[in-house]
C-alpha positions as CSV (number, residue, x, y, z in Angstrom):
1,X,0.0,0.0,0.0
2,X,1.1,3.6,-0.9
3,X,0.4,6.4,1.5
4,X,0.9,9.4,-0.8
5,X,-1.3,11.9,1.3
6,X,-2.1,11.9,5.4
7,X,-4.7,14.1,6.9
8,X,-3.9,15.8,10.4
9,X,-6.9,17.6,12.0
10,X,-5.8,20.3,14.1
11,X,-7.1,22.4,16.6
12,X,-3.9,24.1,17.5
13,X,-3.7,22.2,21.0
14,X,-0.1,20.7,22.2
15,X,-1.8,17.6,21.3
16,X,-2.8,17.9,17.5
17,X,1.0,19.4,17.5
18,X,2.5,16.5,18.4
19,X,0.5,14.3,16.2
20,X,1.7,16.9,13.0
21,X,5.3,16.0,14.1
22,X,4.8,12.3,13.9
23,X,2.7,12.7,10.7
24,X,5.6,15.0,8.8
25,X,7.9,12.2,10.1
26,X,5.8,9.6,8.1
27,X,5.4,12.3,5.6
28,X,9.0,12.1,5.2
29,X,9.7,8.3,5.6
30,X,6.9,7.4,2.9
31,X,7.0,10.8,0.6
32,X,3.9,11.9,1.6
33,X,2.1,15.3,1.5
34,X,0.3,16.8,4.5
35,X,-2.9,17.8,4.4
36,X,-4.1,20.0,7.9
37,X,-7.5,20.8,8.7
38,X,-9.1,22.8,11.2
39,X,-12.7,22.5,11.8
40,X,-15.4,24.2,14.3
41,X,-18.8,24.0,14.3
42,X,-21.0,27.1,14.7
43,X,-24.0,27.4,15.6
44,X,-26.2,29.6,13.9
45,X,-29.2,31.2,16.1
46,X,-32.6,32.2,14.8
47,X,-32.7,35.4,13.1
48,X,-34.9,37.0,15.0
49,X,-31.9,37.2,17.2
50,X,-28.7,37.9,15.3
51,X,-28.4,39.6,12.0
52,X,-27.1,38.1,9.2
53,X,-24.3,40.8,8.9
54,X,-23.4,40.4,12.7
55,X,-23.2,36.6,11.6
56,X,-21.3,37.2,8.4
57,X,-18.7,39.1,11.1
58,X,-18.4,35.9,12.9
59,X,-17.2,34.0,10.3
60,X,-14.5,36.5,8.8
61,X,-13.2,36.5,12.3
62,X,-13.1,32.9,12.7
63,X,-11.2,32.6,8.9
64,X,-8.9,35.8,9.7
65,X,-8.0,33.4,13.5
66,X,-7.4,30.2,12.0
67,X,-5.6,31.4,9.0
68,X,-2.9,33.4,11.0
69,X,-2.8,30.2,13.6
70,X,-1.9,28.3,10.6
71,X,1.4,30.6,9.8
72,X,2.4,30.8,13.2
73,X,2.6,26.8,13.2
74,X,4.5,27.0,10.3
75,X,6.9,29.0,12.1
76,X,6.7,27.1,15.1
77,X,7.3,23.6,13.4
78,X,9.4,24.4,11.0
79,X,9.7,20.6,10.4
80,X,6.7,21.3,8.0
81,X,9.5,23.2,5.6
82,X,10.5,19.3,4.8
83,X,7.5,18.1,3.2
84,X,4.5,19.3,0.6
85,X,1.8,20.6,2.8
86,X,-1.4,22.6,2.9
87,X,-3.9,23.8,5.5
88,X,-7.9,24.1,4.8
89,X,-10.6,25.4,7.6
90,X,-14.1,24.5,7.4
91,X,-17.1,25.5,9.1
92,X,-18.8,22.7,10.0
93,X,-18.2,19.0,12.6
94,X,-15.2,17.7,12.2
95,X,-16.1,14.2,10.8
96,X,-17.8,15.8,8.3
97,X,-14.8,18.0,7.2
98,X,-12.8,14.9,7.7
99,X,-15.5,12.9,4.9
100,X,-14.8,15.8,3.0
101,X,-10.8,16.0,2.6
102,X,-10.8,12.0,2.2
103,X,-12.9,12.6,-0.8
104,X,-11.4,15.2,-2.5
105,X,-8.0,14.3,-1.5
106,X,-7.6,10.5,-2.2
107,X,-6.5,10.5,2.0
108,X,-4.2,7.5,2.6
109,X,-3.9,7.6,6.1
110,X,-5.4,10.2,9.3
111,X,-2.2,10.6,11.8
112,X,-4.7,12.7,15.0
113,X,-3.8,13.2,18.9
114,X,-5.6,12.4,21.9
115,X,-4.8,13.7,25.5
116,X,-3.3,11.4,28.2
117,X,-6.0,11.8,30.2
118,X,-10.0,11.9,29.9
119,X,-12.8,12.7,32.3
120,X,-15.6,10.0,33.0
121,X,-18.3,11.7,30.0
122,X,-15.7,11.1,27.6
123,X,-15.3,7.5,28.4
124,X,-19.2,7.3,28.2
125,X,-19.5,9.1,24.7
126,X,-16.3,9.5,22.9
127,X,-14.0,11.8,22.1
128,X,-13.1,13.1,18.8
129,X,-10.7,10.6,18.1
130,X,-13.5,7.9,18.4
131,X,-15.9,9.9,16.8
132,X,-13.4,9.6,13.3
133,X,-12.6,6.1,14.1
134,X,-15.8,5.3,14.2
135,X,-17.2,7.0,10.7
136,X,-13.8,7.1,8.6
137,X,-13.4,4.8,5.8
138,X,-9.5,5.7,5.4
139,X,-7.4,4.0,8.1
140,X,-7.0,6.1,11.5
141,X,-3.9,6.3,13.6
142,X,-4.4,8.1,16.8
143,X,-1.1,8.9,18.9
144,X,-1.4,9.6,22.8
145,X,0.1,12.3,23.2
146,X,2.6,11.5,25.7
147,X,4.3,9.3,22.4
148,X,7.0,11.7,20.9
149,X,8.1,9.3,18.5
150,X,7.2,6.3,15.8
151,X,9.8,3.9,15.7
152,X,8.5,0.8,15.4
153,X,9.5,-2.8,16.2
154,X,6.1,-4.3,17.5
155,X,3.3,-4.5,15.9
156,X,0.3,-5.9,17.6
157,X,-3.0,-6.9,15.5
158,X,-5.6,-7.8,17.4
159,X,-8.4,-9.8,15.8
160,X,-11.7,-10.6,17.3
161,X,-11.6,-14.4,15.2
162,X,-14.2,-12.7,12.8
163,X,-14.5,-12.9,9.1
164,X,-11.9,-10.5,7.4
165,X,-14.3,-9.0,4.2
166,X,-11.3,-7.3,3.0
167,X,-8.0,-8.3,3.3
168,X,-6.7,-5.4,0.9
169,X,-7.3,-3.0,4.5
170,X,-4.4,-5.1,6.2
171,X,-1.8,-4.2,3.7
172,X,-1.3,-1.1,5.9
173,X,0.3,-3.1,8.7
174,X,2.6,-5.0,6.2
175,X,3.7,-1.6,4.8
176,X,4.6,-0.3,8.1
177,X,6.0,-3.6,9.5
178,X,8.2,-3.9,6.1
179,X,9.3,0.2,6.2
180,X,10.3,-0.2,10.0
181,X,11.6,-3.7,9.5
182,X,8.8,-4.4,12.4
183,X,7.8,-7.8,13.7
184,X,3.5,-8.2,13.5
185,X,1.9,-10.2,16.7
186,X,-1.2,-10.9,15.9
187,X,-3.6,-12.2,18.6
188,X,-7.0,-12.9,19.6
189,X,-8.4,-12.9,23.1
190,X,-10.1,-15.5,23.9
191,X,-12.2,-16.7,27.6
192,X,-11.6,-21.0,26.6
193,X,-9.0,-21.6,24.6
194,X,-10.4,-25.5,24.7
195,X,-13.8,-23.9,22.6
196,X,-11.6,-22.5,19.8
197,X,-12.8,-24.0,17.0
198,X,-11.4,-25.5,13.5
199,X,-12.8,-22.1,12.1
200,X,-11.2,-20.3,13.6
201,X,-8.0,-21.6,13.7
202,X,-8.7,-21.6,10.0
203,X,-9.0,-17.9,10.2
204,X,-5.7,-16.7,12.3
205,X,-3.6,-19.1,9.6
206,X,-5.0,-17.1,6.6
207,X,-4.2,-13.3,8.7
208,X,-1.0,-14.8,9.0
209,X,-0.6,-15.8,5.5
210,X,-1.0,-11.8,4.6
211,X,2.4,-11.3,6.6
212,X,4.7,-14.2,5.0
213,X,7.8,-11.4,3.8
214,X,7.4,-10.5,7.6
215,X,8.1,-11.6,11.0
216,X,5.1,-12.8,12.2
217,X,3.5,-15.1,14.9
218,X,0.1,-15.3,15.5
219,X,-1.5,-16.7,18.6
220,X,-4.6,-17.0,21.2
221,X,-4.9,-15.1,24.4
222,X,-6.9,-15.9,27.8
223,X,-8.5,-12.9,29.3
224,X,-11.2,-12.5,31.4
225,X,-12.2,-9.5,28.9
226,X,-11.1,-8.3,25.3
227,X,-10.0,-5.5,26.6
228,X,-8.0,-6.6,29.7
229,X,-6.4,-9.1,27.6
230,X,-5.2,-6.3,24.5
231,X,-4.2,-4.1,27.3
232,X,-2.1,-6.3,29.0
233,X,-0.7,-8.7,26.1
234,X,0.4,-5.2,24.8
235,X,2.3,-4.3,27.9
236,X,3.8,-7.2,28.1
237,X,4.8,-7.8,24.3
238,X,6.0,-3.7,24.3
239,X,4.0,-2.9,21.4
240,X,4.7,0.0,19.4
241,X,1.8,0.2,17.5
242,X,-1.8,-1.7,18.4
243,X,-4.0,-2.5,15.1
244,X,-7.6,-2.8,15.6
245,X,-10.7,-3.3,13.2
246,X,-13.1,-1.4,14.8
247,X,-16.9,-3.7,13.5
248,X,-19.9,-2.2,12.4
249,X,-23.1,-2.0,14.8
250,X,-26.4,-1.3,15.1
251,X,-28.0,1.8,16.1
252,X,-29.2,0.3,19.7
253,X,-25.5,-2.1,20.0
254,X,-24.3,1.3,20.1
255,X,-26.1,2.2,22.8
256,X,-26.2,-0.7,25.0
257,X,-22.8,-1.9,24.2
258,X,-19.4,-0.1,25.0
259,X,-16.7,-0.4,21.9
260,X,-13.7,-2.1,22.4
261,X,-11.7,-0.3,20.4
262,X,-13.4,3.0,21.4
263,X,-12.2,2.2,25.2
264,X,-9.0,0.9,24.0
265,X,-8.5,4.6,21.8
266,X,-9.6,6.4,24.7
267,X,-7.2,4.5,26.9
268,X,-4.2,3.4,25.5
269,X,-1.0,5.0,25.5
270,X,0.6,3.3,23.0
271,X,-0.3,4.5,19.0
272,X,-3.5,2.8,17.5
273,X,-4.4,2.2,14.3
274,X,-7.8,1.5,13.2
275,X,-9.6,0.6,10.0
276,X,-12.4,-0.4,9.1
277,X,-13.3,-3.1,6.1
């Protein structure tokens, strides 16, 4: 897989900051172009109450902010001088700006921050991070932002022992894995290893079989919970990087049922990387 362009959303925190360093440095590694975006939602109030002019005003400030926020990060990181790059600001939610740039851009890859730490309604509802791992169709890797560089050696994939639809989605480990000269541990957590059955067995051999010009191993985990058992196979392996394929629910699974790889974004502080298929 070729990652020719990587889309960093930024909101000029220390957090999207670091993420643009370790995108430019992928940038660099992969000859990539950056693409930056900047997104805010506004929202507009009946006009009985605001004028359209006093709106109008709003919105010029808001373009006049972010642009001059985007030349002082240039300054700033002047790591940015390295690579082809270009900043775009929209008014609107961020996963819809983020739908937006994939489209017209032909994204390859999303390289965002999360902070270190989180507060008890973001573990209930997601944070931005989730909110793009959950709706982007272009693989997502979200770096904690305590993690000031990508250097990998470790690569863990952890797979829930379902169907893969598309196996074209995994090349993205093997490109990393091969660029890094990385080893990929791929893994399934599992309560009885006695109930695994021939199917699934089945399945882990053909993952592996993607990986054959790499180191791999591939193997079953007992856990009381999925995500005790990613959590502490990937302390104990020293990942560098944690792949995920976050699976499609319904509307009330959604509700009722807490996502694995949402708590495990939300969480982590090691680099994810999700996908869907």
């Amino acid at each position: 897989m070729k990652i020719k362009n990587i889309l960093v959303p930024i909101d000029f925190s220390e957090c999207s900051k670091n993420a643009l360093k370790i995108a430019i440095g992928l940038a660099k590694d992969f000859g990539a172009k950056i693409h930056m975006v900047n997104a805010v939602h506004v929202h507009h109030p009946h006009p009985d109450f605001i004028g359209g002019s006093l709106m109008d005003s709003i919105m010029a400030d808001y373009e006049n902010q972010v642009k001059e926020s985007f030349e002082e990060l240039e300054s700033e990181i002047i790591e940015l001088n390295d690579v082809p790059h270009e900043a775009d600001r929209f008014i609107s939610y961020l996963t819809d700006a983020i739908y937006s740039e994939s489209e017209r851009k032909n994204i390859d890859l999303i390289v965002m921050g999360t902070r270190a730490h989180h507060d008890k309604i973001e573990h209930l509802i997601g944070t931005r991070a989730t909110d793009i791992i959950e709706s982007s169709k272009v693989p997502v890797i979200v770096i904690p932002e305590n993690v000031k560089t990508f250097k990998l050696k470790k690569i863990g994939f952890a797979s829930d022992l379902s169907e893969v639809k598309n196996f074209e989605k995994l090349k993205l480990i093997g490109t990393l894995a091969r660029h890094f000269d990385a080893s990929v541990l791929i893994f399934s957590i599992v309560e009885d290893p006695e109930k695994l059955t021939a199917m699934d067995q089945k399945l882990m051999r053909e993952i592996s079989e993607r990986f054959k010009d790499v180191n791999c191993s591939a193997r079953t985990v007992q856990a009381d919970s999925i995500k005790e058992g990613i959590v502490k196979f990937a302390a104990f392996h020293e990942l560098d990087l944690l792949a995920m394929i976050p699976r499609h629910r319904s509307f009330f699974e959604r509700i009722f049922r807490s996502s694995v790889t949402k708590n495990i974004a939300i969480d982590a502080d090691i680099p994810l990387l999700s996908f869907h298929e």
